[in-house]
C-alpha positions in Angstrom: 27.7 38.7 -42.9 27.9 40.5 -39.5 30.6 39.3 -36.7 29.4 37.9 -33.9 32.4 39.2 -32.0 32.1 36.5 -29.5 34.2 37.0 -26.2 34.1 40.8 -26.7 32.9 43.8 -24.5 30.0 44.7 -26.6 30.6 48.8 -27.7 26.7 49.3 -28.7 23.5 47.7 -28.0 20.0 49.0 -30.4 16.7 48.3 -29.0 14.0 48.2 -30.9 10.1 47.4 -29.9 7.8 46.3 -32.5 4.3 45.5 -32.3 2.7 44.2 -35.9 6.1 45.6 -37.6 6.4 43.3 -40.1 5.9 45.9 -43.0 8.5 48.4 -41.8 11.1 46.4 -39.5 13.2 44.8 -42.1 14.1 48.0 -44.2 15.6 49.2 -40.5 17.3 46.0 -39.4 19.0 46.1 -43.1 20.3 50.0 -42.3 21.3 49.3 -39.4 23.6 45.9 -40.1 25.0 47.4 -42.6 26.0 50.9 -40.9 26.9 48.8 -38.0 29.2 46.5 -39.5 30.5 49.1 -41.3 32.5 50.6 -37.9 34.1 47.0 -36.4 32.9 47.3 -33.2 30.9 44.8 -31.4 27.1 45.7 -31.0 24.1 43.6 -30.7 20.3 44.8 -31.8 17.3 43.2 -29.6 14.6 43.2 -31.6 11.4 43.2 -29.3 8.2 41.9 -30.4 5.5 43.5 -28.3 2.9 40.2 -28.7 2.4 41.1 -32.6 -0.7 39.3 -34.4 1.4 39.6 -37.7 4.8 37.8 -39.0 7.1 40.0 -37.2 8.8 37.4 -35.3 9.0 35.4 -38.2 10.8 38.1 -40.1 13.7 39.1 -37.7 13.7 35.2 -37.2 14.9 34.8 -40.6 17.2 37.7 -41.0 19.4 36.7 -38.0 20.0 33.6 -39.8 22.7 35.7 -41.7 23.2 38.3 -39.3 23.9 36.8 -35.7 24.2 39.9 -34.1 20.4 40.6 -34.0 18.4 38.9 -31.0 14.7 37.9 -30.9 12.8 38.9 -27.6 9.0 38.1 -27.3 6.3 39.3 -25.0 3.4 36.6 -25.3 1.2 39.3 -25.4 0.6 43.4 -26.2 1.9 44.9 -23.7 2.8 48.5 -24.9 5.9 50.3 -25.9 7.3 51.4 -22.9 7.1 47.4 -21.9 8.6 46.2 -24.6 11.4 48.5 -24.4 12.1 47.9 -20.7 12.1 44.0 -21.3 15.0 45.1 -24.2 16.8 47.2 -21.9 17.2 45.3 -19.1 18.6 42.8 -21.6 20.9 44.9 -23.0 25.0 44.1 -22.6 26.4 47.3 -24.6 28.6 49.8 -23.2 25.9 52.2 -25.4 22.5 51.9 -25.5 20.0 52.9 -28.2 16.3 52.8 -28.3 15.2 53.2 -31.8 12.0 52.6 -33.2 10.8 50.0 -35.7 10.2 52.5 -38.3 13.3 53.7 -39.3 12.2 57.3 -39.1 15.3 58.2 -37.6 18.5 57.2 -40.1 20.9 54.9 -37.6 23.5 57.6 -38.9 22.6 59.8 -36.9 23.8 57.7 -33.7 27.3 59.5 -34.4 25.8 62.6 -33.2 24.3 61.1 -30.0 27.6 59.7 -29.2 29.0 62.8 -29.9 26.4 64.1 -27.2 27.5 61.0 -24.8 31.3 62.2 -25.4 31.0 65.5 -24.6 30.0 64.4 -21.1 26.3 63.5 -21.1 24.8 61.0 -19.7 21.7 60.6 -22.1 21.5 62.0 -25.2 18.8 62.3 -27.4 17.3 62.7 -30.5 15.2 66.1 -31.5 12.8 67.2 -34.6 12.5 70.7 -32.6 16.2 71.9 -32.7 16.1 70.0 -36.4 13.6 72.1 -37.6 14.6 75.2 -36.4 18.7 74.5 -38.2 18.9 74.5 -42.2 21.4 71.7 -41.9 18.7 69.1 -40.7 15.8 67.9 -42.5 12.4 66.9 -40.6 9.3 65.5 -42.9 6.5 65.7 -40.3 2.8 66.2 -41.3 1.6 69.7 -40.2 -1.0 68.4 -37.2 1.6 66.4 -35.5 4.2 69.7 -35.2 1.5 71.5 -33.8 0.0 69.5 -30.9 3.2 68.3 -30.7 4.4 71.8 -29.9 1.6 72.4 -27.4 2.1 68.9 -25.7 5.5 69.9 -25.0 4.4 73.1 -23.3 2.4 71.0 -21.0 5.5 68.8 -20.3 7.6 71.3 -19.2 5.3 72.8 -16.9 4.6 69.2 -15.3 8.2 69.0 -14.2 10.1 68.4 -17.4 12.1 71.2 -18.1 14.3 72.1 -20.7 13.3 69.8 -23.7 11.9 70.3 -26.7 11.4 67.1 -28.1 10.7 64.1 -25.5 9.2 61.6 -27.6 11.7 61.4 -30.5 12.3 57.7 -30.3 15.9 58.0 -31.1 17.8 58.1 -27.5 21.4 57.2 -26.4 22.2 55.8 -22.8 25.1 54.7 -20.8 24.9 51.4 -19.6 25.3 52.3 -16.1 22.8 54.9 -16.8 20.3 53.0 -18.5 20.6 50.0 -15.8 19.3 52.6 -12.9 16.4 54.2 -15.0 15.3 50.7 -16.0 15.5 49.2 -12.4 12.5 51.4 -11.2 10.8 52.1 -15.0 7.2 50.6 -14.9 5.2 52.8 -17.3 4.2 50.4 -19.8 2.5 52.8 -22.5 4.3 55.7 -25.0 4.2 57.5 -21.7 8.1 56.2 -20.5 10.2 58.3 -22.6 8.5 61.1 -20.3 8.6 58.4 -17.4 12.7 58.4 -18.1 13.2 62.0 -18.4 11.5 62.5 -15.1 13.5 60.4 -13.1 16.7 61.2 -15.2 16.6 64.9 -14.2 15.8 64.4 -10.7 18.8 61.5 -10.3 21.2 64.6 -11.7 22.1 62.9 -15.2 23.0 65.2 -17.4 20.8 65.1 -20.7 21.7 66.4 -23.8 19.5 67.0 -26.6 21.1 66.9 -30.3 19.2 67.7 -33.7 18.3 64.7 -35.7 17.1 64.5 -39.3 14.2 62.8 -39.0 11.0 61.5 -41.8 6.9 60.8 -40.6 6.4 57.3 -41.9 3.6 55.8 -43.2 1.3 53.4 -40.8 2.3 55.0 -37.5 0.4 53.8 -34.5 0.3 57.0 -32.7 -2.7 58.8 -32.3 -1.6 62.0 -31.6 -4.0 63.6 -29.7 -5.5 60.2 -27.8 -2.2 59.2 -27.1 -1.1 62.3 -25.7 -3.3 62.9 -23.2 -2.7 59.0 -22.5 1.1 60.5 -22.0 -0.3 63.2 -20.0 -1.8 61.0 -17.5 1.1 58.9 -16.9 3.3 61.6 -16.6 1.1 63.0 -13.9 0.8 59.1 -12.5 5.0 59.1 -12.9 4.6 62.7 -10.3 2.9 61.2 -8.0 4.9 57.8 -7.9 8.4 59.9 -7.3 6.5 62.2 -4.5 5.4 58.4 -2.9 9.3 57.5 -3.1 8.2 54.9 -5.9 11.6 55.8 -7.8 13.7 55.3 -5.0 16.9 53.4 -5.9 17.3 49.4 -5.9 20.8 49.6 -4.8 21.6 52.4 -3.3 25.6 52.6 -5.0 23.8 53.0 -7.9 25.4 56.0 -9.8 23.9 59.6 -9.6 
């Protein structure tokens, strides 16, 4: 059974949205207790469920009954990833914060390289297929369509005002608290579109971002439509420009750090 490590400055927190997850969540939750409890420090993983028609409450619900460091959060309804991951966030008490998906594409052992990334003096680190698949050491399992207009949606990225990543959607992405309570004070993109929403503001606030090959697996029954949803991302990313130009990003508290 998992400590509770009551009284304790949490080291990590693990975020993780979920919308009709039921199928794939519990495989992950089980990883990550286990890798978790492994290294003795205090974390906590906030399970989010994003208004799910399916028994995804009802299964984190009964596997914190042995393992009291995962949390239940509900949205009463559907509200979109980028929602459901800013209501997580902004709950969030670790020192370290993850955003992970549901899915378990990304092995919760590679958060030792993010943290490597967050030691060597980043801000943000996170998680990329692109440098992966490009190094012999790493493995990436991703079906031939998504590399390509993945590719080509990250062209367009960087030339909207996102520069210098290759990946920005790998849902594998390590914060500092203090870093991850600014971004999420002014976050409002409610759709896949807020990793590119974070980024955005995150480059122009100064952090520094580093991005860290991760071994990484396609799983079955993903929800993303990749070429819908990316032009969806498109939009918001152009909506996200126009916000920051209209001062919409401006800090809440202006000691905030930068």
């Amino acid at each position: 059974m998992t400590a509770s490590y009551q009284g304790e400055t949490i080291h990590l927190s693990v975020v993780i949205p979920a919308y009709n997850e039921s199928a794939r969540i519990l495989p992950y939750l089980t990883e990550i207790t286990a890798y978790l409890g492994q290294r003795r420090k205090p974390y906590e993983v906030l399970a989010v469920d994003d208004g799910s028609r399916d028994d995804t409450a009802t299964v984190v619900e009964q596997f914190r009954t042995k393992e009291p460091a995962v949390r239940l959060l509900r949205l009463p309804r559907n509200t979109g990833k980028g929602g459901a991951v800013r209501m997580g966030m902004r709950e969030a008490q670790g020192e370290l914060q993850l955003i992970a998906d549901a899915d378990g594409a990304t092995p919760i052992q590679e958060l030792k390289r993010l943290e490597a990334g967050i030691g060597n003096g980043a801000d943000i680190a996170i998680g990329s297929r692109f440098l992966a698949s490009h190094d012999s050491c790493y493995t990436v399992k991703a079906r031939w369509h998504r590399t390509v207009l993945g590719n080509t949606f990250n062209q367009i990225v960087r030339r909207l005002g996102i520069h210098g990543i290759t990946d920005t959607q790998c849902g594998f992405k390590l914060f500092r608290k203090a870093v991850a309570k600014d971004l999420f004070s002014v976050a409002c993109v409610n759709g896949y579109g807020f990793d590119l929403e974070l980024l955005y503001v995150a480059q122009r606030r100064g952090y520094r971002i580093a991005e860290i090959p991760v071994n990484w697996s396609d799983q079955p029954g993903s929800k993303v439509w990749v070429l819908k949803d990316g032009l969806s991302m498109l939009r918001e990313l152009l909506s996200v420009r126009r916000n920051y130009a209209q001062g919409l990003y401006a800090r809440k508290d202006a000691r905030s750090p930068g």
